[in-house]
VEXNU-267534 format. One record per atom (N, C-alpha, C): residue in three letters; x, y, z. Coordinates in steps of 0.001 Angstrom, whole numbers, plus 500000, padded with zeros to 6 digits. Last residue first. Layout:
ALAXYZ;...
% end
This chain:
UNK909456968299175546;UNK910387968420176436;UNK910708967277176685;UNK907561969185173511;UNK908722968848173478;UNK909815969285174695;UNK904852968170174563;UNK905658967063174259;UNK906824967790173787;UNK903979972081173493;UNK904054970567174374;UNK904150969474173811;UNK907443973545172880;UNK905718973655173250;UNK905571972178173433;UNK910186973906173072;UNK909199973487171709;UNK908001973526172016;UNK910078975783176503;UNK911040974891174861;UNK909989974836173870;UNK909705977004178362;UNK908869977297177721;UNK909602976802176345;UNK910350975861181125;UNK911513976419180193;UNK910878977185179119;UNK908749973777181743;UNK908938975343182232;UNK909793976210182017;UNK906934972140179875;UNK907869972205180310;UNK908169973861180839;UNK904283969972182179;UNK904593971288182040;UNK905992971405181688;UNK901816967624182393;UNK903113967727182286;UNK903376969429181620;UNK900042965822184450;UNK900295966683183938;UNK901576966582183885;UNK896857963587184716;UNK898562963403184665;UNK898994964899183835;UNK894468962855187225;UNK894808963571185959;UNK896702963339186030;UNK892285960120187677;UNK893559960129187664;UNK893826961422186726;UNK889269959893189411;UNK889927960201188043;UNK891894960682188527;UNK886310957784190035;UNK888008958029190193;UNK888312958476188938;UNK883772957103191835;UNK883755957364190779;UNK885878957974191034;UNK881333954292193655;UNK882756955885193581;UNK883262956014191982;UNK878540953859192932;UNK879929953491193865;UNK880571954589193400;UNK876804954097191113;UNK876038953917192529;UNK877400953893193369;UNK877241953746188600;UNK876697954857189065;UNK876336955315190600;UNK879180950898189402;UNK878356951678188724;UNK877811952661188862;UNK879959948820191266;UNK878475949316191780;UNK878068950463190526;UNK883373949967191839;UNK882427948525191729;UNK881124949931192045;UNK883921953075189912;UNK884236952052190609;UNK883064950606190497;UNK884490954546186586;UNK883649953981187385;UNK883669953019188317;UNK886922956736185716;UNK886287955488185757;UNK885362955474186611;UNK888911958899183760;UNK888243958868184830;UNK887411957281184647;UNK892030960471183039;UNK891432959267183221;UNK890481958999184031;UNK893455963370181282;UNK892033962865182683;UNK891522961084182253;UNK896141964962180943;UNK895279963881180713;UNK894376963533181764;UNK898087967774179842;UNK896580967289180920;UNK896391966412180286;UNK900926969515179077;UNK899429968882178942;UNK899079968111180104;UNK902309972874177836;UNK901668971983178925;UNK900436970947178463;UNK903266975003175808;UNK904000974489176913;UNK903677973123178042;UNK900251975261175594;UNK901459975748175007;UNK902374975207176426;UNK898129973080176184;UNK898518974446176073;UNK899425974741175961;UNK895897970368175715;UNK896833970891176020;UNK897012971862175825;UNK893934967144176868;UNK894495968525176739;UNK895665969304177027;UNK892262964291176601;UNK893467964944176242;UNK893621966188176404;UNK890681961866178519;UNK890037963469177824;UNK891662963780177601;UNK889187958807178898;UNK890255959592178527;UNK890136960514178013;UNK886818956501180733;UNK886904957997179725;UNK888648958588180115;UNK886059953195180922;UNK886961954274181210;UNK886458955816180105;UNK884447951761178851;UNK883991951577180442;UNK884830953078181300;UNK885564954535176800;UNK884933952973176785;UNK884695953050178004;UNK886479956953175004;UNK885842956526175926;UNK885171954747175809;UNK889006959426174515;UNK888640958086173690;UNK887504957196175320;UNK889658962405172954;UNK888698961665173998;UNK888584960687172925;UNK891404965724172672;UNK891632964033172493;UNK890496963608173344;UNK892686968311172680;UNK892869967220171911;UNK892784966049171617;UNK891063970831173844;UNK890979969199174212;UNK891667968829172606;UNK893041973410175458;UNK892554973104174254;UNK892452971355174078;UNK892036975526178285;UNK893184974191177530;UNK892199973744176495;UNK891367977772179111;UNK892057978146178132;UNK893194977026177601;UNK889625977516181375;UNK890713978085181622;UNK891581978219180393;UNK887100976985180302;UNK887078978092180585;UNK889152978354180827;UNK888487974323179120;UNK887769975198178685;UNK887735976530178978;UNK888228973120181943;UNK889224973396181084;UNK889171974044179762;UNK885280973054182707;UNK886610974268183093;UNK887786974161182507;UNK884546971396180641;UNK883842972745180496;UNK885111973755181300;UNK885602968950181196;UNK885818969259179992;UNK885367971157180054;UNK885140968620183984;UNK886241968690183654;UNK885968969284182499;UNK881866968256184079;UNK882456969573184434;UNK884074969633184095;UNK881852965810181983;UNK881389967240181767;UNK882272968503182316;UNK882811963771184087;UNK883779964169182245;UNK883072966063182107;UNK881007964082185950;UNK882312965159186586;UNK883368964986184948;UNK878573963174184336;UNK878857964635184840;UNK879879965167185602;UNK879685960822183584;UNK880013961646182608;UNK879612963033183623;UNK880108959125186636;UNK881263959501185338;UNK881039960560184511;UNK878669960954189010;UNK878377960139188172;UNK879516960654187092;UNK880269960916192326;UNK879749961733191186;UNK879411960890190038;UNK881923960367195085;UNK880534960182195012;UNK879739960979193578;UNK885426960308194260;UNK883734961162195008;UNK882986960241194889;UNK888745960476193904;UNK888070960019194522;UNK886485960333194951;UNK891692961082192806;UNK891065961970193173;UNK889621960557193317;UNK895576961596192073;UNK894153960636191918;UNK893139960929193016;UNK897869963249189944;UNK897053963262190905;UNK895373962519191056;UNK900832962911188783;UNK899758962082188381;UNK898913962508189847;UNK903242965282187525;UNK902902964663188083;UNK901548963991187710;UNK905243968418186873;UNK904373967343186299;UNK903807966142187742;UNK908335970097185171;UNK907043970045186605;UNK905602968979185811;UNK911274971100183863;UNK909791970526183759;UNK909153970184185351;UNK913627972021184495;UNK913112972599183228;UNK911507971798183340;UNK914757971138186876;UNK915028972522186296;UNK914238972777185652;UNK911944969317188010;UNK913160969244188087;UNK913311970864187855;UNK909339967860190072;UNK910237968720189536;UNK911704968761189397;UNK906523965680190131;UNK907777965765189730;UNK908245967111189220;UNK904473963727192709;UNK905037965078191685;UNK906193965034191302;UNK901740961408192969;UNK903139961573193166;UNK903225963514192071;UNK898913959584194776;UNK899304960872193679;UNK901129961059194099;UNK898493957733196930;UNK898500957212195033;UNK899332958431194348;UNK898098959205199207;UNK899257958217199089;UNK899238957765197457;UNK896083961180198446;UNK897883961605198726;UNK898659960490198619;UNK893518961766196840;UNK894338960311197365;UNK895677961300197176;UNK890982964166197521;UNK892399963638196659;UNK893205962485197198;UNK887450963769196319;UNK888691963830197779;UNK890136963442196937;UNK885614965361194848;UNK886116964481194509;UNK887744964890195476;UNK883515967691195725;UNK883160966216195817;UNK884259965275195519;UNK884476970335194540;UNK884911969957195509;UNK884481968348196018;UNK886128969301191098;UNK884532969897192036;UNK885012969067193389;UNK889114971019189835;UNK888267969595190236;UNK887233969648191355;UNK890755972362187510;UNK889947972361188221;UNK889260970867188755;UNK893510973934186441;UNK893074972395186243;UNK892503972353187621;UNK894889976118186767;UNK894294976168186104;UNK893448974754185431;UNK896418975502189090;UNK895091976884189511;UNK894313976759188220;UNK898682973254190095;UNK897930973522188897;UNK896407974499188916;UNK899366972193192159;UNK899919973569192414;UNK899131974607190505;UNK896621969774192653;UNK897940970192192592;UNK898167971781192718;UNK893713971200191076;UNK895005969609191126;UNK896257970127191298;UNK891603972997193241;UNK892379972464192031;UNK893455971400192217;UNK888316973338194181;UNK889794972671194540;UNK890528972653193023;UNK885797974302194365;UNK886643974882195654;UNK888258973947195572;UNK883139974868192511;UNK884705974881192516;UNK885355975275193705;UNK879884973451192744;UNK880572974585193041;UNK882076974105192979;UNK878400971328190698;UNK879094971523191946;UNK879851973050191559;UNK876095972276187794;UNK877307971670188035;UNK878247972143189593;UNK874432973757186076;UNK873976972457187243;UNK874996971689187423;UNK876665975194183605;UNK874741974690184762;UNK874502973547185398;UNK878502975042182167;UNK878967974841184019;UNK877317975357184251;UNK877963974940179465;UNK878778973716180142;UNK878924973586181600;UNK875855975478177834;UNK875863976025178900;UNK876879974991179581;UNK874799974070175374;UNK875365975538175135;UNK875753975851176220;UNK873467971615175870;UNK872150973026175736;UNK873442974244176062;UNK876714970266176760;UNK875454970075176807;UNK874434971156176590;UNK879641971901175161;UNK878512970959176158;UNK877322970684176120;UNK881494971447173294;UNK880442972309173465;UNK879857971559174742;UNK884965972105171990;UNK884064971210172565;UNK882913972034173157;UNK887013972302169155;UNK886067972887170053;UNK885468971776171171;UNK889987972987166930;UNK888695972104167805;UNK888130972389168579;UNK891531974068164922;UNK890437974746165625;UNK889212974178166225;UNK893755972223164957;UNK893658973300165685;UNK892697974255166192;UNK893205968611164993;UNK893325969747164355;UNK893389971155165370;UNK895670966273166397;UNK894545966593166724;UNK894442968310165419;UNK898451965401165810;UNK897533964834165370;UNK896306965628165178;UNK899509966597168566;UNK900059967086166847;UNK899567966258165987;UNK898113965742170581;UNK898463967229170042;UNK899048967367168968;UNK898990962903170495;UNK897159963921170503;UNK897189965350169538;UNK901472962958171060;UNK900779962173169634;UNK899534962815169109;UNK901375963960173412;UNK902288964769172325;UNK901982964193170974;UNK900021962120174981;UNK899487964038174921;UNK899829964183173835;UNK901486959692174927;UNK900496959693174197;UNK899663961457174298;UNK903918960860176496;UNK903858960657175267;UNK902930960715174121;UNK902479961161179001;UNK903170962772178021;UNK903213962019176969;UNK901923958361179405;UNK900900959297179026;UNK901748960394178482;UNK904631957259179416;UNK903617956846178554;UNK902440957792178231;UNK905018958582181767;UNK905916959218180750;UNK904992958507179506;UNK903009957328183703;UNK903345959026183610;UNK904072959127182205;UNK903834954646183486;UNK901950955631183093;UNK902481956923182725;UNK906490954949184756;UNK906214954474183319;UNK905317955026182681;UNK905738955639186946;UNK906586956757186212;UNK906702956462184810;UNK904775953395187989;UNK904022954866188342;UNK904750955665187041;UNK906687951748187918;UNK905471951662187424;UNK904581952544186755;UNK908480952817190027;UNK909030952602188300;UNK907957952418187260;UNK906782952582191906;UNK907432953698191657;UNK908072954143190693;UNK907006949843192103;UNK905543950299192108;UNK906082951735191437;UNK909327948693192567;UNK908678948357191204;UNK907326949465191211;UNK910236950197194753;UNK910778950194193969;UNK910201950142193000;UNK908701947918196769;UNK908385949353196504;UNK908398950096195143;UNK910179945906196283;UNK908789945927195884;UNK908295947368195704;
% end
C-alpha cells in the first residue's frame, strides 16, 4: 500500500516536469506578470521561509510545511521534489505573493490556469516550479494549501524539461 502511494507521488511529480516543459516551450519569451497598482510585495507577510534547499522559491512565513506529504529527489544530474505547505491565507493573496517573489528572484511565469484550484508555471534555465494552490473546506475561512513541484537539471543540459 505504501508502495502505491509513493509510485503515485512520483507519477504528479514527473507528470508535472512534463507539463513545465510543454509551458515553457509554448509560452512566449517576453512575458511578464504585473501585480496589482504596480507594487507586487505591498501589503504582503514578511519572508522568513523558502521551499526546500530552493533560496530562490519563496513562501510567507504563515504557510507551515507538511514533512510527512513533501518528498525530494536527488540523483547525479537532477534535484527536485514536491513540497506541501499549509496557512491560514486567502488563495489569491498567497497566488499574489508567490507570483511577485518569483519574480523578484528571476523565474519567468510560463503558465496560469485557474479554476476552484490555481496553477502558476515557472521557469529558469535549467529549472522549473509549479505552484498548485487550493482552497480547503470553508473557503476563505479554512486553510489554504499549496503544493510546489520542482525540478532542476544540475548538469546544466538542454535547459528546462530537458533532462
Amino acid at each position: 500500500m505504501r508502495c502505491s502511494k509513493v509510485l503515485e507521488k512520483s507519477f504528479y511529480f514527473l507528470f508535472l516536469v512534463g507539463f513545465i516543459s510543454v509551458l515553457s516551450a509554448c509560452s512566449p519569451s517576453g512575458s511578464s506578470y504585473e501585480g496589482a497598482g504596480g507594487q507586487p510585495l505591498a501589503n504582503l507577510p514578511e519572508l522568513t521561509s523558502f521551499v526546500g534547499e530552493y533560496r530562490d522559491i519563496e513562501i510567507p512565513e504563515d504557510m507551515k510545511y507538511d514533512h510527512k506529504k513533501s518528498m525530494a529527489v536527488r540523483t547525479e544530474s537532477f534535484t527536485g521534489g514536491v513540497f506541501y505547505f499549509s496557512g491560514k491565507l486567502q488563495r489569491d493573496s498567497l497566488k499574489n505573493y508567490i507570483v511577485s517573489s518569483m519574480q523578484k528572484n528571476k523565474w519567468r511565469m510560463a503558465g496560469e490556469v485557474a479554476t476552484d484550484s490555481v496553477l502558476i508555471a515557472f521557469t529558469k534555465p535549467n529549472k522549473s516550479c509549479t505552484v498548485v494552490i487550493e482552497e480547503g473546506f470553508g473557503g476563505s475561512l479554512g486553510s489554504t494549501y499549496a503544493a510546489i513541484y520542482v525540478a532542476e537539471d544540475v548538469k546544466g543540459g538542454a535547459g528546462a524539461g530537458g533532462f
